[in-house]
MARLORO-474015 format. One line per field, with one value per residue (C-alpha): residue number from 1; x, y, z. Coordinates in pm, whole numbers, padded with zeros to 5 digits. Example, Ala and Ser with C-alpha at 12.3 -4.5 7.8 and 13.67 -1.06 7.14 Angstrom:
% MARLORO-474015
nr (1  2)
u (01230  01367)
v (-00450  -00106)
w (00780  00714)
//
This chain:
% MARLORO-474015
nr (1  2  3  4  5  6  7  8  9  10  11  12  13  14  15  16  17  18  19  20  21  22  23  24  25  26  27  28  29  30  31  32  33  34  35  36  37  38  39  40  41  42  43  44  45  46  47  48  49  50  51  52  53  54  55  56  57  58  59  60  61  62  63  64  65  66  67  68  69  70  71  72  73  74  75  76  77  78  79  80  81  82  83  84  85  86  87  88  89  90  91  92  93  94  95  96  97  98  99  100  101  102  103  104  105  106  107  108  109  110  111  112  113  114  115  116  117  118  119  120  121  122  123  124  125  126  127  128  129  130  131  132  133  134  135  136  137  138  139  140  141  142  143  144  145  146  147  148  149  150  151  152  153  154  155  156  157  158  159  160  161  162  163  164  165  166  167  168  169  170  171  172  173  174  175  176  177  178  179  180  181  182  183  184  185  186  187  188  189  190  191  192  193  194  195  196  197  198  199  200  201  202  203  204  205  206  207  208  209  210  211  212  213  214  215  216  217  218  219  220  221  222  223  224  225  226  227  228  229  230  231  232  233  234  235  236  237  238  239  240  241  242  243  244  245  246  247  248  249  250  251  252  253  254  255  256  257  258  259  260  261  262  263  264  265  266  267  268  269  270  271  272  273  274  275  276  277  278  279  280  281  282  283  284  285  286  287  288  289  290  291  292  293  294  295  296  297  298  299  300  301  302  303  304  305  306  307  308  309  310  311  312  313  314  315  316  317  318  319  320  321  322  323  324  325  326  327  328  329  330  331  332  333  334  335  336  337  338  339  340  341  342  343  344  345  346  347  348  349  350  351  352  353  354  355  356  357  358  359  360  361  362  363  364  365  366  367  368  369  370  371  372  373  374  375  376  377  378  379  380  381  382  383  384  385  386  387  388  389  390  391  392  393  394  395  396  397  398  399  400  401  402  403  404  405  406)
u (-04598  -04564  -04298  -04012  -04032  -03901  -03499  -03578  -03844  -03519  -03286  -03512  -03576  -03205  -03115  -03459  -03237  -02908  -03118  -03253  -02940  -02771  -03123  -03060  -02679  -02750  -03023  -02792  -02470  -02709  -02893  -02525  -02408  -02684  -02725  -02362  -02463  -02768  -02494  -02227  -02509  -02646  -02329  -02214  -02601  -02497  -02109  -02239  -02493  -02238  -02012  -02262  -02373  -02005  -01979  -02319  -02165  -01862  -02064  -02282  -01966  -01890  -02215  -02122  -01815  -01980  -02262  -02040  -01845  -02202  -02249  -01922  -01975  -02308  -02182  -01767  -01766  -02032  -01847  -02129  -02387  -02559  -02673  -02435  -02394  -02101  -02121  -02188  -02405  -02634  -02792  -03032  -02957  -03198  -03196  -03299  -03606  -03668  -03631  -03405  -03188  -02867  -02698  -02386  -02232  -01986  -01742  -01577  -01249  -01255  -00964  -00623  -00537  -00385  -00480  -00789  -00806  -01089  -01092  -01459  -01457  -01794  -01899  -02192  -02405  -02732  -02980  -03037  -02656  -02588  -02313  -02132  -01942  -01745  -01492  -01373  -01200  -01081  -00946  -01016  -00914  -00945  -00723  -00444  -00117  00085  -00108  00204  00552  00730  00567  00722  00636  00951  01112  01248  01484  01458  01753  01878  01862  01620  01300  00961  00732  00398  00269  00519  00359  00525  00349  00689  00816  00950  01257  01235  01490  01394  01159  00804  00495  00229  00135  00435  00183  00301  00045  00260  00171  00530  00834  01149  01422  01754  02078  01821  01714  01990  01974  02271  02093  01766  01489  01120  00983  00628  00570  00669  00933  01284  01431  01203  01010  00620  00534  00154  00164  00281  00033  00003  -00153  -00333  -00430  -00198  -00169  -00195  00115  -00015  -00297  00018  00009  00169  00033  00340  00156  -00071  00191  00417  00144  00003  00428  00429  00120  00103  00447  00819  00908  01310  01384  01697  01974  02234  02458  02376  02027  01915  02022  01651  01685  01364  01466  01323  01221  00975  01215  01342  01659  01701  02097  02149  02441  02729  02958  02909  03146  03057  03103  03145  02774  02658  02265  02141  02005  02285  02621  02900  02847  02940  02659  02716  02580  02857  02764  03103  03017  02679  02543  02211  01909  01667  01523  01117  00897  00757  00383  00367  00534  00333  00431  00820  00872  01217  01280  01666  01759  01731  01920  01671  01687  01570  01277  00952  00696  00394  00248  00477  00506  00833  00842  01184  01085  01179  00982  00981  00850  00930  01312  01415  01508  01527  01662  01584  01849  01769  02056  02010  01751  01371  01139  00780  00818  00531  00441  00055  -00061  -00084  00235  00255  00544  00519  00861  00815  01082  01046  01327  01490  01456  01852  01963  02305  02599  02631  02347  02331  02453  02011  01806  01479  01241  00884  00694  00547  00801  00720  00962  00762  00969  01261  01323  01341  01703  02015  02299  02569  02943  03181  03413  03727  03764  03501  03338  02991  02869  02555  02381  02167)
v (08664  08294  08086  07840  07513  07338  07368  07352  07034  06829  06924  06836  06437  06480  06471  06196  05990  06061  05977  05675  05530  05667  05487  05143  05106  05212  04940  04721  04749  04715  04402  04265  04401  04247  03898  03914  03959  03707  03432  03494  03440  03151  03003  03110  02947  02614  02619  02652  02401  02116  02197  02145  01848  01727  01782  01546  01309  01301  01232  01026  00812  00820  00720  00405  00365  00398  00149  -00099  -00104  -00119  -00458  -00550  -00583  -00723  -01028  -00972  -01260  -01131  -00994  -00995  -00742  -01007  -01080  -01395  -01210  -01055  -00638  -00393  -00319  -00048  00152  00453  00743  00962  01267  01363  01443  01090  01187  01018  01236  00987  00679  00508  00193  -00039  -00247  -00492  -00683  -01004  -01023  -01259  -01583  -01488  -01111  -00957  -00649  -00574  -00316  -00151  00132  00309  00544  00858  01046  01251  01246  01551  01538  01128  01246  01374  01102  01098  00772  00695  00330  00224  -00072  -00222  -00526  -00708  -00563  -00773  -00751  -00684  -00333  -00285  -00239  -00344  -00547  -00634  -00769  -00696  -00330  -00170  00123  00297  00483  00837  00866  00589  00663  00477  00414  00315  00183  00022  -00120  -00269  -00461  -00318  00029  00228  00448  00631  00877  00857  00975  00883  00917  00709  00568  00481  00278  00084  -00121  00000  00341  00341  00084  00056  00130  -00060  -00100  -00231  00079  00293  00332  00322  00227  00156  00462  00434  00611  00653  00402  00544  00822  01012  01292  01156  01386  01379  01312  01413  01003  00860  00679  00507  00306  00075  -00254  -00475  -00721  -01129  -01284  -01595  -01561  -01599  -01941  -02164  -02464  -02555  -02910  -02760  -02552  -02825  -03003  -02723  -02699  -03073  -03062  -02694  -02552  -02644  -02813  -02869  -03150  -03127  -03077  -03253  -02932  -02562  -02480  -02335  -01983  -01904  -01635  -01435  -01330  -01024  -01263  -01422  -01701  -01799  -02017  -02240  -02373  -02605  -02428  -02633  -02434  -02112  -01899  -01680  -01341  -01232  -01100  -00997  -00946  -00879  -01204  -01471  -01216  -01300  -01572  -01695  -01636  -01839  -01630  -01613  -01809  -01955  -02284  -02353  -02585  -02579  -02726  -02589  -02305  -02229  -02004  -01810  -01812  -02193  -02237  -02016  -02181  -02276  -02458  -02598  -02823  -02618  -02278  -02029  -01739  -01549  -01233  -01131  -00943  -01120  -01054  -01316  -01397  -01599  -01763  -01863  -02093  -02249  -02530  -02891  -03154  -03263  -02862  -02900  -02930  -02777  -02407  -02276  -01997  -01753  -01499  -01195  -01216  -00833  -00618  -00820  -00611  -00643  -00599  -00361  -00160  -00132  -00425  -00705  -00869  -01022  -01213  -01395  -01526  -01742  -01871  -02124  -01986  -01619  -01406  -01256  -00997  -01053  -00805  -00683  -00565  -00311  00025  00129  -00188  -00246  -00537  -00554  -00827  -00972  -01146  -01402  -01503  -01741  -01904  -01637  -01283  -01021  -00916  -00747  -00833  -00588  -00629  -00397  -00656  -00766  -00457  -00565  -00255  -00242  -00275  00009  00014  00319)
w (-05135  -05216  -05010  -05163  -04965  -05201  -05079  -04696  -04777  -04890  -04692  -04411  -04619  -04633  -04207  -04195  -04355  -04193  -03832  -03966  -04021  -03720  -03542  -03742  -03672  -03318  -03293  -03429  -03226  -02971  -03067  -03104  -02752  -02609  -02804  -02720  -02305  -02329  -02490  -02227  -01957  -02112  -02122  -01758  -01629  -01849  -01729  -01351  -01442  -01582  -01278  -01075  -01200  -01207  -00827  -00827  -01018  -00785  -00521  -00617  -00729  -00371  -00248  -00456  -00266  -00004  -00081  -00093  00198  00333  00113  00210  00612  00574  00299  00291  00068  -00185  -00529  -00773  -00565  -00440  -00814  -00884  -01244  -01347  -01353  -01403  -01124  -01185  -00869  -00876  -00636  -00457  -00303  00060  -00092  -00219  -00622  -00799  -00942  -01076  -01089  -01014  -01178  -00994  -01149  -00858  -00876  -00620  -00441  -00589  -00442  -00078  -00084  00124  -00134  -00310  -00588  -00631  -00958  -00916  -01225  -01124  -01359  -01322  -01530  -01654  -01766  -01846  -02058  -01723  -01528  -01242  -01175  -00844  -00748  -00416  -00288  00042  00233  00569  00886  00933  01099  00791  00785  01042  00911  01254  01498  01819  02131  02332  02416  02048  02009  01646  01648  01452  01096  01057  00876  00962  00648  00819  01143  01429  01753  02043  02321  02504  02519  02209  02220  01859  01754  01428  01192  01175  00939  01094  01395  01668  01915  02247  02514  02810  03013  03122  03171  03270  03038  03027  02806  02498  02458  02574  02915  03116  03436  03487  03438  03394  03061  02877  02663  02397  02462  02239  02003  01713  01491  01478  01807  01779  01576  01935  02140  02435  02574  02341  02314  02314  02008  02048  01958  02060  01812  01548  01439  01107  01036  00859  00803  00568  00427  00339  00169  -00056  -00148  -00256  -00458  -00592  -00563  -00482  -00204  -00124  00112  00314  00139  00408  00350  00482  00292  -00010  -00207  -00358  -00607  -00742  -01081  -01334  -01590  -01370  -01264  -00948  -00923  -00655  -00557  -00270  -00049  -00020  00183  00424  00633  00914  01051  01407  01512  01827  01992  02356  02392  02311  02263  02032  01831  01472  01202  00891  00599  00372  00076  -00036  -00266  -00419  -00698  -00912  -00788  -01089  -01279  -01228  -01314  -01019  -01156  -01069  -00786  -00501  -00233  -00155  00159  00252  00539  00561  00627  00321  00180  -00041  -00260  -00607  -00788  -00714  -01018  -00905  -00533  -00326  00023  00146  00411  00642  00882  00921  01120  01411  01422  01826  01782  01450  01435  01115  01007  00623  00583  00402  00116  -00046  -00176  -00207  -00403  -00616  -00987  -00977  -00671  -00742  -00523  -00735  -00607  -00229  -00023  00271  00387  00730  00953  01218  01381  01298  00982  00991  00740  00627  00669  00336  00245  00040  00158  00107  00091  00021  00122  00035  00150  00528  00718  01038  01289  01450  01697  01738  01637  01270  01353  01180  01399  01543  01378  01497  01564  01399  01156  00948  00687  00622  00954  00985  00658  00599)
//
């Protein structure tokens, strides 16, 4: 009997080809499932890889940083890398290892006429990723007292509700109820408390001792600071004001009203007449402080970028926006047996708060701020007393308002 195959032979050809095209989608899918798998781990490996190098590149910024202040103790008067050449100042950077594995680029800003601050930019890359660059500036600057926002060398009391931005040091005790966010420091172990700060009768406290908040910031004892280290040559002063800025005579009436202005003016007025308010202070008691301003007439207009040194030989009033470096300076010769006096007429603030501004205001006597101040003041800028006191003056006398400004 002869067989048929003919039917069976293509049916079989028939399912060959439905498996072979089952095979070749399945080998497909899976060639795209797994291109798909090598992709996403090839990117993960090159994502890790840039982050990494990023976090080198940080670093390595740093190390710049870093560099520099090294530079900087070593020659604090070198700017230029020791090169003489302006920057950029290109450094390779090694590993533990020894291989050089990136660099970093400084850029570095000299300081401004009267300011310590120097601002160093230092730019890292590695090179296997140049393309990836980390930025990090910094600015440093000589210690100095102004790094303190109230100096004292006599017992203080900073009372409730005040709030202290930055460091306060006393070479006496501290009594602070108030609130704190940096260092409250004092020389003394312990000392004896009186009626300056609060004390009815006598008691012996730590050196620095209250109700005030963040008391893990108090220390004590420390060294104490040199007052007698403070010293104005108000020769030299008087002579840089006569050749490179103002300088007011005495008027022969109660001082000068010195007015810092937004425009980058400052208008000087010579005071012609002054009233007084009943003030009162541990050390002399009640006594009449002439602050009102009650007559004045012009003097002149100037613009504050060429005048950068003001001294008057007269007491001051001063106030205003100050928009370029300034010193301020009240004395009048004989030094020996003048006294005077810069009152602190209302709000003195910097233009711009990004460092580029700086105030000195120097009395030979007392720096007094007025009565009326604004209800919140502000004053930016160092201020000296260098033969008497920084003082706000106690009023509650004679139903005057306005007497504790917040």
């Amino acid at each position: 009997m002869r067989h048929q195959p003919t039917t069976d032979n293509r049916q079989l050809t028939t399912y060959s080809g439905y498996i072979t095209a089952a095979l070749l989608i399945s080998a497909v899918i899976a060639g795209i499932i797994l291109y798909g798998l090598a992709f996403l781990v090839i990117s993960q490996y090159q994502s890790i890889q840039r982050q990494h190098h990023l976090a080198q590149s940080m670093a390595i910024a740093e190390a710049g940083l870093n560099y520099y202040r090294w530079h900087l103790a070593h020659a604090p008067n070198d700017f230029t890398d020791g090169t003489g050449q302006p920057g950029p100042y290109i450094h390779q950077y090694s590993d533990p290892q020894s291989a050089v594995i990136g660099t970093f680029s400084l850029e570095i800003t000299p300081p401004q006429a009267g300011s310590s601050a120097i601002v160093i930019s230092s730019t890292g890359a590695t090179n296997q990723y140049p393309d990836i660059t980390r930025t990090v500036t910094a600015q440093y600057g000589k210690s100095s007292m102004a790094q303190y926002s109230f100096l004292h060398d006599s017992h203080v009391w900073f009372g409730s509700g005040l709030t202290i931005n930055g460091q306060a040091h006393s070479n006496g005790g501290i009594r602070n109820d108030g609130i704190n966010n940096s260092l409250v420091t004092s020389a003394l172990e312990t000392y004896t408390c009186g009626s300056e700060t609060g004390c009815s009768s006598p008691q012996t406290k730590p050196g620095v001792w209250g109700s005030g908040s963040d008391q893990g910031l108090w220390q004590y004892p420390v060294p104490p600071i040199d007052f007698d280290a403070i010293s104005v040559d108000f020769t030299t002063m008087r002579s840089s004001a006569q050749s490179d800025g103002l300088y007011l005579a005495p008027s022969g009436n109660w001082g000068y009203h010195i007015t810092f202005n937004s425009d980058s003016t400052v208008s000087v007025n010579i005071v012609t007449n002054a009233n007084y308010y009943r003030g009162y202070d541990t050390g002399t008691g009640w006594q009449n402080l002439y602050q009102r301003i009650i007559s004045e007439t012009p003097v002149g207009t100037y613009q504050q970028s060429v005048i950068p040194v003001i001294f008057a030989e007269d007491h001051l009033w001063v106030e205003g926006t100050v928009t370029h470096p300034v010193e301020v300076i009240a004395a009048r010769f004989p030094i020996d047996t003048n006294h005077m006096n810069i009152w602190i007429n209302g709000n003195l603030i910097y233009a711009v708060d990004d460092g580029s501004i700086q105030t000195g205001i120097i009395a030979q006597n007392d720096i007094i701020f007025i009565k009326n101040l604004p209800n919140n003041f502000i004053i930016h800028g160092a201020l000296l007393a260098q033969g008497g006191r920084i003082i706000r003056h106690y009023y509650n006398c004679c139903g005057y308002s306005n007497i504790v400004r917040d």
